[in-house]
C-alpha positions in Angstrom: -4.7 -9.9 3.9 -2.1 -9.6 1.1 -0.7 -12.0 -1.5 1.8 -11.0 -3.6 0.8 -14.0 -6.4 -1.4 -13.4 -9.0 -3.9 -10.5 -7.8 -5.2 -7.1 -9.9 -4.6 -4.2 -8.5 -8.4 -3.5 -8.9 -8.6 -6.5 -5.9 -5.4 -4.7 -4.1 -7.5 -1.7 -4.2 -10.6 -3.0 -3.3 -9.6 -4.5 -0.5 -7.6 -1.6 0.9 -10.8 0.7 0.5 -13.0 -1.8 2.6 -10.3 -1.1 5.4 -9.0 2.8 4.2 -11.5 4.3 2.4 -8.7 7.0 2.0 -7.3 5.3 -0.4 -7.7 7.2 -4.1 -5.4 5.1 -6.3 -3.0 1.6 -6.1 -0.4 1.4 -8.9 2.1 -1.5 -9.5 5.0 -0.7 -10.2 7.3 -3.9 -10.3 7.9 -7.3 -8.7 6.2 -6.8 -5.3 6.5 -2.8 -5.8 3.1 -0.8 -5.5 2.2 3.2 -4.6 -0.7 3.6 -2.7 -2.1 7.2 -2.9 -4.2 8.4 -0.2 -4.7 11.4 2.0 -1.7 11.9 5.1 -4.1 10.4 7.8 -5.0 7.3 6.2 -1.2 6.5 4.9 0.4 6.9 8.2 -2.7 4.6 9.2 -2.3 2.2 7.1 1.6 2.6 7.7 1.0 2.0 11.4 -1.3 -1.1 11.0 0.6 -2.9 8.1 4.6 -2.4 8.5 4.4 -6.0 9.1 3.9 -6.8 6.0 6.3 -4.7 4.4 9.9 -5.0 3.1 10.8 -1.4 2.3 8.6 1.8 2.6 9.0 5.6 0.9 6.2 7.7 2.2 6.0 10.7 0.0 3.8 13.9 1.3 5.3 16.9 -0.5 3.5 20.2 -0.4 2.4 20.1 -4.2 3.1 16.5 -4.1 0.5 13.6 -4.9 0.5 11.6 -1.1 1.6 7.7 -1.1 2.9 4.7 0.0 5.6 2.9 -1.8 5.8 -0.1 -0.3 8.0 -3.3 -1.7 5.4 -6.4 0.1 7.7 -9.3 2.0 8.0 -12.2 -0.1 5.8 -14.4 2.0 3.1 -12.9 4.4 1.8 -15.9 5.7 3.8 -15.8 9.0 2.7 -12.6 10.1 
């Protein structure tokens, strides 16, 4: 589902939407670094369903606070 070389994050968020139409908004941040903003329900979804691919996660669901992912993507998915 993911690769980490060479994709938008237009494709990232395309994709997600297909499969979390929840999700608002997919920023890169850095290396494999991205936020994913979405409502609770389809973060801890998504969460649930892709820890696999995922080095490092920081969920963020503050009360005035913006909902995401910020997920750091494993190196190489193809294994999973």
């Amino acid at each position: 589902m993911f690769e980490t070389d060479a994709i938008s994050n237009e494709d990232i968020l395309k994709d997600l939407k297909e499969h979390y139409p929840g999700v608002v908004e997919v920023l890169y941040e850095d290396g494999s670094t991205y936020c994913v903003y979405a409502d609770d329900d389809t973060l801890w979804k998504m969460y649930d369903e892709l820890a696999s691919f995922f080095q490092t996660v920081e969920f963020n669901a503050g009360d005035q606070e913006r909902r995401y992912l910020r997920v750091v993507l494993k190196k190489r998915t193809d294994h999973i």
